[in-house]
ZAMARGU-4260 file (C-alpha; in steps of 0.2 Angstrom, whole numbers, plus 5000, padded with zeros to 4 digits):
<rodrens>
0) 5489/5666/5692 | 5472/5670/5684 | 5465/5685/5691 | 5449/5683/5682 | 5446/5669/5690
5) 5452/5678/5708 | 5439/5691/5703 | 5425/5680/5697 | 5428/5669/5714 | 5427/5688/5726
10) 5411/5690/5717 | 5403/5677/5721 | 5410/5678/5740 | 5401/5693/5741 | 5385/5688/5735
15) 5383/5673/5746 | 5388/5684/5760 | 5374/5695/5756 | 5364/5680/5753 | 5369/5669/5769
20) 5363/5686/5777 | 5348/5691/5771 | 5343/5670/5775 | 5346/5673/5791 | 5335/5686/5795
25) 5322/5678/5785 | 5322/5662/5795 | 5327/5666/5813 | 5308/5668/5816 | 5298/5659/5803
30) 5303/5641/5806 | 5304/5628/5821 | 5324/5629/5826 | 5326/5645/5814 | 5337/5655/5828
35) 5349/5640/5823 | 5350/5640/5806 | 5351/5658/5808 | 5366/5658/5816 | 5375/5643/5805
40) 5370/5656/5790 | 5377/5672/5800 | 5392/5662/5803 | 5394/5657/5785 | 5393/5675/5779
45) 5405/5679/5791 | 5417/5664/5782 | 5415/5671/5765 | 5416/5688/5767 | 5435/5681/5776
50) 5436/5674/5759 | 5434/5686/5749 | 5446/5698/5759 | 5457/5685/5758 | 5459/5683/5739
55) 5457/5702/5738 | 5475/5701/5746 | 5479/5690/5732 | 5471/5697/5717 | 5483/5708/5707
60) 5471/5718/5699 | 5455/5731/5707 | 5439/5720/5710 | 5423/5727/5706 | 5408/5719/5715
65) 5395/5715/5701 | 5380/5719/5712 | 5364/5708/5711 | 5350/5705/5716 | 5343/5693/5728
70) 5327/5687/5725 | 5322/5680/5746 | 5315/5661/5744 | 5304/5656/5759 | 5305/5638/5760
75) 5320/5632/5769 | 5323/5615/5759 | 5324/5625/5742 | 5337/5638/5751 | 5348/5621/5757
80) 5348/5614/5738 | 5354/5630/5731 | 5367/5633/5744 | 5373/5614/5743 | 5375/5619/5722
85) 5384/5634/5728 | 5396/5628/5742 | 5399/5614/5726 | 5404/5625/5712 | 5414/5635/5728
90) 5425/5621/5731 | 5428/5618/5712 | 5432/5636/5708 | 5444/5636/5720 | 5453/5619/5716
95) 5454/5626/5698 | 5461/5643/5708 | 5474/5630/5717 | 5482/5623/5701 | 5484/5640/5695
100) 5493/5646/5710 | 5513/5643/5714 | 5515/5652/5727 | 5517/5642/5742 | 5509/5653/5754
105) 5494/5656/5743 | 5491/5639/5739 | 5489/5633/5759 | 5478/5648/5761 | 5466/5640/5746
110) 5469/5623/5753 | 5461/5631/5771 | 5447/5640/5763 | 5443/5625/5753 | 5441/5614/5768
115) 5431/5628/5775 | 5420/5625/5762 | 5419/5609/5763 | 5412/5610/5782 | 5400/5620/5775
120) 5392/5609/5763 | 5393/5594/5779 | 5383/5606/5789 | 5372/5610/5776 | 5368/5591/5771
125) 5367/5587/5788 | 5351/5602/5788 | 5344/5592/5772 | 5343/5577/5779 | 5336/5583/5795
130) 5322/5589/5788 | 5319/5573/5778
</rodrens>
């Protein structure tokens, strides 16, 4: 199992937590139906900090989080593409995690988070396309 990866994959958790967050409030009041974009975004913060704890069950090793910073991007389209690249590279990271695993166990824990992920980017093409 490559707990470099493991790591790398947390860090990232985190910092779309952080960011899902930060979205949230940022939106909830600025746009037409921002209290539920808000919530979809408080809810995927919740789903990737789950995430994270999980594989910080998995991970053999201590995980630092590599803080950064998060520059706020007002327009709500460019927020969707980045998070549509993000949720993307999720999913692949954690199929190249799933090859690398042979525990049984962990493996149907990284096939659940993946499909997770997966709703995620629906929901947030499903946003894309709603505002044309």
């Amino acid at each position: 199992m490559n707990d470099d990866l493991i790591r790398g994959i947390i860090n990232e958790e985190i910092y779309d937590m952080n960011l899902y967050l930060m979205e949230a409030d940022l939106f909830s009041k600025k746009i037409i139906k921002g209290k539920l974009i808000s919530k979809t975004f408080r809810d995927f913060a919740k789903d990737e900090a789950t995430h994270a704890n999980i594989l910080l069950k998995i991970c053999r090793k201590k995980v630092k989080y590599q803080e950064r910073k998060i520059l706020p991007i007002k327009s709500i389209r460019k927020v969707l593409q980045i998070h549509l690249i993000r949720e993307s590279d999720s999913i692949k990271l954690y199929e190249v995690l799933l090859n690398d695993i042979y525990n049984s166990s962990y493996k149907t824990i990284i096939k659940e988070i993946i499909e997770n992920e997966k709703k995620h980017l629906k929901i947030i093409k499903k946003y894309l396309l709603s505002i044309g």
